[in-house]
C-alpha positions in Angstrom: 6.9 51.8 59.3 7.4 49.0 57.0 5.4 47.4 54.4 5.9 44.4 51.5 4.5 43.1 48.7 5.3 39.5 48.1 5.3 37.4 45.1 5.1 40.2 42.4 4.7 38.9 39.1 8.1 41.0 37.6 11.6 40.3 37.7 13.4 41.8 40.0 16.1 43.6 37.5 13.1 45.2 36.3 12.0 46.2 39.7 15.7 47.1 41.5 15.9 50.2 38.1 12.5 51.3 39.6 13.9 51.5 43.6 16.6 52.8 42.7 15.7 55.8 41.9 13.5 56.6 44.7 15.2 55.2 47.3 16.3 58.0 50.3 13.5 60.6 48.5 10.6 62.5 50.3 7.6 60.7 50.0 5.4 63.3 48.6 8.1 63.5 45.9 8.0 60.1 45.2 4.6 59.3 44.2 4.7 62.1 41.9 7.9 60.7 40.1 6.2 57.3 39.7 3.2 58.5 37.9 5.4 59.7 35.3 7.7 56.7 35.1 5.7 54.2 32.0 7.3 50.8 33.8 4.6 48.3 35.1 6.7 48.3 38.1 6.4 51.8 38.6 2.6 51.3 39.7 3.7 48.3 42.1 6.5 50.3 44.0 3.9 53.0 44.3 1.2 50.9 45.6 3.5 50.0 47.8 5.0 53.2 48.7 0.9 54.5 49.7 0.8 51.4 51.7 3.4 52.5 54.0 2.8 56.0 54.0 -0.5 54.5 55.3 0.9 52.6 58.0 2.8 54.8 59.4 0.1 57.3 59.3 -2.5 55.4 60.9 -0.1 52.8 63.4 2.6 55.3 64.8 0.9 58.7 64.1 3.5 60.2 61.7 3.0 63.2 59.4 2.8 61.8 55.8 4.2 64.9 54.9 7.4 64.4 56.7 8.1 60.7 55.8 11.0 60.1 53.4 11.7 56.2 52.0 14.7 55.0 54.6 14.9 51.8 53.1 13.8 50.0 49.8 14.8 46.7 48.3 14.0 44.0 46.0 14.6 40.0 46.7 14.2 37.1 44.3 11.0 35.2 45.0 11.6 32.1 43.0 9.8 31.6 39.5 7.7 29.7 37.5 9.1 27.4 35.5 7.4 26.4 32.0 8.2 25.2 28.4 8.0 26.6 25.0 7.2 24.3 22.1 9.8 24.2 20.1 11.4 22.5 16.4 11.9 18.8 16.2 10.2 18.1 19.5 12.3 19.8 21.5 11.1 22.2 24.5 12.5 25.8 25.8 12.4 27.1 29.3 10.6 30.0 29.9 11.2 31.3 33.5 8.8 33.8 34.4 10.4 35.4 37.6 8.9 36.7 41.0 9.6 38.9 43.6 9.5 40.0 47.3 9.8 43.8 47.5 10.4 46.0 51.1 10.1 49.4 51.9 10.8 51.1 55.3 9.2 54.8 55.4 10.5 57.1 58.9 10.1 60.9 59.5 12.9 63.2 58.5 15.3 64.1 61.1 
């Protein structure tokens, strides 16, 4: 079962460290890992992770237990664009990035 969270307010550098490491794990195993990890990310990937744990629990009547991440990844949503005063009149982007992330969850072979 799949699930996505669109339009997270993170950059996705800051989010791909976080998939990295979980990606091809046990489920179980995962959300244990992320409540250690400090990152804010950590708490979106496992929102995320529950969400299709959920999914595939309740849609295609899968053991939770059995359900290891298959697929995770982390696209570039676009950002918001905004300025920074700064010296002599002048202005600074600021680009405060977003992104779309994906996870596929399937039962262990």
């Amino acid at each position: 079962m799949k699930a996505k969270f669109k339009y997270v307010r993170s950059s996705p550098l800051k989010l791909r460290k976080i998939v990295n490491v979980v990606r091809g794990k046990n489920c179980d195993e995962v959300l244990y890992l992320l409540k250690a990890l400090p990152q804010k990310g950590a708490r979106i990937v496992e929102k995320l992770v529950k969400s299709a744990v959920a999914n595939a629990k309740n849609n295609s009547r899968q053991d939770p237990h059995k359900l290891i991440v298959a697929e995770i990844f982390v696209d570039s949503a676009g950002m918001l664009k905004r300025f920074r005063a700064q010296s002599r009149g002048r202005g600074a982007p600021i680009k405060k990035r977003l992104s779309h992330v994906t996870i596929e969850v399937r039962e262990k072979q």
